[in-house]
Every structure is written in structure tokens, then in C-alpha cells.
N, C-alpha and C positions, 0 to 999 in steps of 0.2 A: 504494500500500500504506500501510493509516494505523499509522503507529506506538502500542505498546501497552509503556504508560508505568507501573513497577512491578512488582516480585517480587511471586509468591506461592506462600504455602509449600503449596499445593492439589496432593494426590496424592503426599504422603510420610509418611503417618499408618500405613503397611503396614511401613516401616522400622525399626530402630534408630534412636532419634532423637538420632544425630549425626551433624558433615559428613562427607561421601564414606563414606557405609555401602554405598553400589554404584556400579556403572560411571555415569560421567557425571553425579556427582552428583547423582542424584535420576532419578526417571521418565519426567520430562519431557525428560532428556537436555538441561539449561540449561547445565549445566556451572559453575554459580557457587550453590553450596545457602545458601541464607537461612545469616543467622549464622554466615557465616566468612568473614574479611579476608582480601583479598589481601595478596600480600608485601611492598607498597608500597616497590616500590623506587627509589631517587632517584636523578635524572640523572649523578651522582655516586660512586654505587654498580652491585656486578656481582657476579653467583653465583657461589658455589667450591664446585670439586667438596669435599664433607666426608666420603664412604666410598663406596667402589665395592667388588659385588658380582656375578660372572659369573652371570647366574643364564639363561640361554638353555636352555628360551622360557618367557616368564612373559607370563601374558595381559593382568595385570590388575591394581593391587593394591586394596585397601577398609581401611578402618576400624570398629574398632568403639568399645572405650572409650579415654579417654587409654590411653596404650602400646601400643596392641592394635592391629597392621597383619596384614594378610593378604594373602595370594600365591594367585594361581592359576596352577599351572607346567604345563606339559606335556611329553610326548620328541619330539624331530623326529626319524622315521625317514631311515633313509636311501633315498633313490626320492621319490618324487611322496607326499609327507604327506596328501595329501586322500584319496588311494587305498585307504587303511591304516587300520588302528585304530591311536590311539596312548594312550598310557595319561598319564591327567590324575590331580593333588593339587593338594591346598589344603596352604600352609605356613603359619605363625605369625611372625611376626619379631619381633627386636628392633629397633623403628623407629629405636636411633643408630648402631646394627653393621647393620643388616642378615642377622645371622644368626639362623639356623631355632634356633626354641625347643622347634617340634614340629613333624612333620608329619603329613595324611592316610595312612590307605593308598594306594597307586598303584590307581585303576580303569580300565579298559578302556573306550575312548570307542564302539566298532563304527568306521562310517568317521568321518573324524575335521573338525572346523571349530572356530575356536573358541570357546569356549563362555563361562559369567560363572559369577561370585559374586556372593551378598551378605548384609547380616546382616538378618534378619526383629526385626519389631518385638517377638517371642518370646525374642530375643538370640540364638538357632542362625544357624547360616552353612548360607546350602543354595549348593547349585551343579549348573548344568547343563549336561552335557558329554557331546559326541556323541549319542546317542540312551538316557541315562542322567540321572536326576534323585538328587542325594542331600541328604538332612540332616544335618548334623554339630553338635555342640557347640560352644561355646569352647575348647575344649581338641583339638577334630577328630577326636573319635570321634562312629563312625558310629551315629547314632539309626534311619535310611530309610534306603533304597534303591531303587529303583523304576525298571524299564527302561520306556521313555516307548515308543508306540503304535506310530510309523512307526520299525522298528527297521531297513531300506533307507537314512537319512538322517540327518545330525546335527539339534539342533537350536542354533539359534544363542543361548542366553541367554536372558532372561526377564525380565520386569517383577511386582511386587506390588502388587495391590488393593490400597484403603483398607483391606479387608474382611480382608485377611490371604493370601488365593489367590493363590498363582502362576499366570501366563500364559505361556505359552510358545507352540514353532512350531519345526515343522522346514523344515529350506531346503534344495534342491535345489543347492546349492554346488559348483563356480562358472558351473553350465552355467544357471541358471533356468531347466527346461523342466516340472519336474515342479510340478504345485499342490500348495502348504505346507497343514498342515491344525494348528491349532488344540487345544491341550490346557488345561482349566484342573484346577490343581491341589490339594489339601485342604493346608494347613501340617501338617498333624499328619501325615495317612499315604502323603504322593502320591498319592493316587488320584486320579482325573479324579473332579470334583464336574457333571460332565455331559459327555452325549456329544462326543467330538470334532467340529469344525467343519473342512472341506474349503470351504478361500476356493476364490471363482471363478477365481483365479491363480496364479503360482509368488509366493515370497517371498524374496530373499535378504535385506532389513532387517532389523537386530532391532528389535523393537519399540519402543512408547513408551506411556507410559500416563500419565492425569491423573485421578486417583478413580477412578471406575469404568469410564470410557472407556479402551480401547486404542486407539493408534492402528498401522495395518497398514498399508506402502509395498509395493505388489506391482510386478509387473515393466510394468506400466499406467495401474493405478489405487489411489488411494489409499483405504483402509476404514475404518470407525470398527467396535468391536465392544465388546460389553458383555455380560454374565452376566446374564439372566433368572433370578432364582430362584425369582417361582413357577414359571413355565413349566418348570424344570429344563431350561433350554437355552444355548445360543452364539444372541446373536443378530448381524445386522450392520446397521448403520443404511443406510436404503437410501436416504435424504433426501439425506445426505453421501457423495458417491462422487468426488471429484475426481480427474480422466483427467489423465497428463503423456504418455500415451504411445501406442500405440509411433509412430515416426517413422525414418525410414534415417538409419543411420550414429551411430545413441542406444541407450543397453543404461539395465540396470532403475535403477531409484532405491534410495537406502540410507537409514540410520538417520531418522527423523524428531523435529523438535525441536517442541515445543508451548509455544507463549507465549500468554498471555492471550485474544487475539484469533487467530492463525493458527498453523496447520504448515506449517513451513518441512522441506525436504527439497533433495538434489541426486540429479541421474542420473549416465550414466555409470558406473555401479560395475563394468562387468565390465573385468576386465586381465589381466594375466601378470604379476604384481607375482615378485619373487623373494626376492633383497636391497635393493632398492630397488624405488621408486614410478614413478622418474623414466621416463618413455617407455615408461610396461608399458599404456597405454589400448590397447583393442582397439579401438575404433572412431572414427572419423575425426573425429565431429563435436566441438565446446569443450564441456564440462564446463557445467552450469547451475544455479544457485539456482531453486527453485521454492519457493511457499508457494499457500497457499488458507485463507480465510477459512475460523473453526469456525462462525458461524452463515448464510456461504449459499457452500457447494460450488462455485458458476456461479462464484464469482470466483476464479481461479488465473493466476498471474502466472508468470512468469520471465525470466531474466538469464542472458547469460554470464559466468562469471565471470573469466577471464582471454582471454577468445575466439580461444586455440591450438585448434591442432586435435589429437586426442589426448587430450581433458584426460581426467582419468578421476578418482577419490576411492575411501575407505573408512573415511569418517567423518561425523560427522556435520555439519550448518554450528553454529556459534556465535552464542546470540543473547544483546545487552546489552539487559535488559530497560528500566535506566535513559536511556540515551542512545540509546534505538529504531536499533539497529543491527545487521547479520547479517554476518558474516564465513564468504568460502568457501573451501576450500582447492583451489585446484588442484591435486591431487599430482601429476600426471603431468608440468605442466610447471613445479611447483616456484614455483606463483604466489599468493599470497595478498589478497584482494580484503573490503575492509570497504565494504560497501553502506548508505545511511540510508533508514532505513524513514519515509517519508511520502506 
């Protein structure tokens, strides 16, 4: 695997442009957004708690200008949460208390997974949760609302065009059996700006995107897809289709990360997680780092990453653009693994 040396800030022009305006820092889910320092802490130094705040269950938090943090909370019913609708908001904080400045109204998710924010390069905060897309202000009054197509299924979160469009997907959570199908969405009214797309697979990943590409982890293979706009269509690149799967004792892959040169992705995602991660793997085989080159699909690689059996994840891997490195987490058995990319 040849290492791919350098950030770039390609595929965050659809944002607010500052750091951590959505989950994962950016589209590409890098985790480290151009133009923010780490906390450079020295050998010497160590973190203190500076305010705690009960706030269960919160998904997620984003940024938008100095002072402006945002929350996306949910309710945990009582019985099996997935079963259920639960009703999701978005809060406002004050980033040195922690306390709500304002909130959302409480909406109704259908069945319930959870879902993302983030701020559009317009400065509104959308978010999408359960089978429910909405727009809100700065302030979290409601501009949209729009209930999204496959209303049987959540969808997991969503990524923004250069262009401005929401991408989105619903996922069959946590069974993968049903095929995810594809919404793109107008910034201004949610409307689908073309018809829905039905991948050839289930999805439970959430997406990733770089410009115009999306990248799609299904329960086999992996997709690239893009917005034809003359055509007025979804299309999928049929050049790029890198297979991980299926094999015995291996469940689907999750979030994918995109660096310059490849997507890096891990399987394993189905478990029983509860309160913890630890020993919730349904399937026997070690957890693995996979990637594949963006310009030829035929090269796809993988590693164990802790090589227990059981491993399982529900995140994404971490990649150091500068010192060509991928870090994976085994959750299941609580193992952490940094790989060099060469």
C-alpha cells in the first residue's frame, strides 16, 4: 500500500467553513480538518475534567462560528431502541457550561438509528434523523421538513456536495438484509433533485464523500456514486466496485475514510453492543483494515487488526495523512492497532 503524503482540503466547499462543522471532521471522515491544531500536549502535561454535563444520549456535537456548538440529543426508550421511534433535537450550547441556550423542537424519528448534523455552507444546521430530513436556522427554528422516501427504515446521516446537495441513505439497521437506496437532496427545499437510487446491496455505513464522489460501503462491495445533472440521475461508477466480501464468520463493513490515493474501510460491524463494545462481535472471525486504490478497484488489501476472534467496530479507521498511517480500533476486544502505509 503506497503511502499518500499531504492534506487536502478537496470536498469541504459544501460546508461552513470552519473546523468540525460535521461529524468526522469533514466528508472524507479524516478526522483532522485542515487549519486546526491539535492540543499539543507534552509529556508532562494531562487533561482535567473542566465541566460535566448528563446529557444521555447525545449523538454528536458540530461547530459552527466561534461560541456556537451544537448537540444532537435523542430519548432512549425503554425496550429494544431500534424497535421504536424515538424522538431526536438539535441543542445550542454554551461551549464553557455546556448549557442549552436553545433548543429544537422534539421530532419523531419512525424506527429509530442514529442519525447526524451539520452546518451547510448557507450557515443553517440540517439534520437527519430516522426517516426525517430537516433545516433549521442558527437559532433552530424550523425553515424544512421533509419525510425522506423509504419511511420502513432510518437513515443513517449524510454527507454535502461541493455543489451544496445532500446525500443521504437509508440502512436496514442492524440486520443488513434489506438494499439501502439512495436520496439526493435540494439545500433549499429537501426535495430529491433526482430519482432515488436502489444500490445492488444493503448499507449499514454512512457515507463519505470527496467533491462530487460519494463513497458507499455495502455489506460486499464497495460503490463510488455521483449526480449526473444532465442526465437528471444517480449514477454508480461501474469501473470502481471493490468486493471485501462476503466470507464465513465476516459481517458488513462501516464508515469509509478517503485519503488522497485510497479508501480505507473495516468489516465486522454487526454486534450486540449495549453498554459496552467489549465482547458484543457476533461473528467469530478478527476484525480487519481494508482499503483499495481510487484509481484501479483490482487493488484491495487487508489486515487484521488485533487478530482476536470476535473483533467487531462502529467507526471508522483513522488516517495520518502526514506520516502515511491508519489506525484501527478493535472494539470488541479493546485493541488499538496503528499500521504504516507503504
Amino acid at each position: 500500500m503506497t503511502s499518500s503524503v499531504g492534506g487536502s482540503a478537496s470536498g469541504n466547499a459544501g460546508y461552513w467553513p470552519q473546523s468540525w462543522s460535521c461529524e468526522d471532521g469533514g466528508p472524507r471522515r479524516l478526522c483532522n480538518p485542515v487549519g486546526q491544531a491539535g492540543p499539543d500536549i507534552q509529556p508532562d502535561e494531562e487533561l482535567e475534567l473542566a465541566v460535566f454535563r448528563d446529557a444521555f444520549a447525545s449523538d454528536m456535537l458540530i461547530r459552527r462560528d466561534p461560541g456556537e456548538l451544537y448537540a444532537l440529543r435523542h430519548d432512549i426508550p425503554v425496550g429494544d431502541p431500534l424497535a421504536k421511534s424515538v424522538d431526536g433535537w438539535v441543542e445550542k450550547l454554551d461551549p464553557e457550561t455546556l448549557e442549552v441556550i436553545v433548543s429544537s423542537p422534539r421530532f419523531p424519528s419512525g424506527k429509530y438509528w442514529p442519525g447526524g448534523i451539520a452546518v451547510h455552507a448557507n450557515g443553517d444546521i440540517y439534520m437527519v434523523f430516522g426517516c426525517w430530513a430537516h433545516r433549521l436556522n442558527p437559532d433552530l427554528e424550523v425553515l424544512v421538513s421533509r419525510q425522506l422516501p423509504v419511511v420502513e427504515r432510518p437513515y443513517n446521516s449524510f454527507v454535502i456536495l461541493d455543489t451544496g446537495e445532500l446525500v443521504t441513505k437509508d440502512c436496514d439497521a442492524p440486520d443488513g438484509l434489506a438494499r439501502s437506496t439512495i436520496s439526493i437532496l435540494d439545500p433549499e427545499t429537501l426535495e430529491s433533485v433526482a430519482p432515488e437510487l436502489e444500490l445492488p446491496e444493503p448499507s449499514i455505513a454512512r457515507l463519505a464523500a470527496d467533491g462530487e464522489n460519494v463513497v458507499v460501503v455495502g455489506t460486499e462491495t464497495v460503490f463510488r456514486i455521483s449526480l449526473d445533472r444532465e442526465a437528471g440521475k444517480i449514477v454508480v461508477d461501474d469501473t470502481w466496485r471493490p468486493r471485501f466480501g462476503p466470507a464465513p464468520g465476516q459481517s458488513y463493513g462501516w464508515d469509509p475514510v478517503i485519503s488522497d490515493e485510497h479508501v480505507f474501510w473495516m468489516d465486522q460491524g454487526r454486534n450486540s453492543v449495549d453498554w459496552t463494545m467489549r465482547d458484543s462481535g457476533e461473528e467469530p472471525n478478527p476484525v480487519r483494515l481494508w482499503w483499495a486504490r481510487q484509481d484501479d478497484a483490482g487493488v484491495v488489501g487487508s489486515i487484521e487488526i488485533s487478530g482476536l476472534p470476535y473483533g467487531t467496530e462502529s467507526n471508522p479507521p483513522a488516517w495520518d495523512p502526514v506520516k502515511g498511517v491508519v489506525i484501527g480500533y478493535d472494539a470488541g476486544n479493546a485493541v488499538l492497532t496503528a499500521l504504516e502505509a507503504g
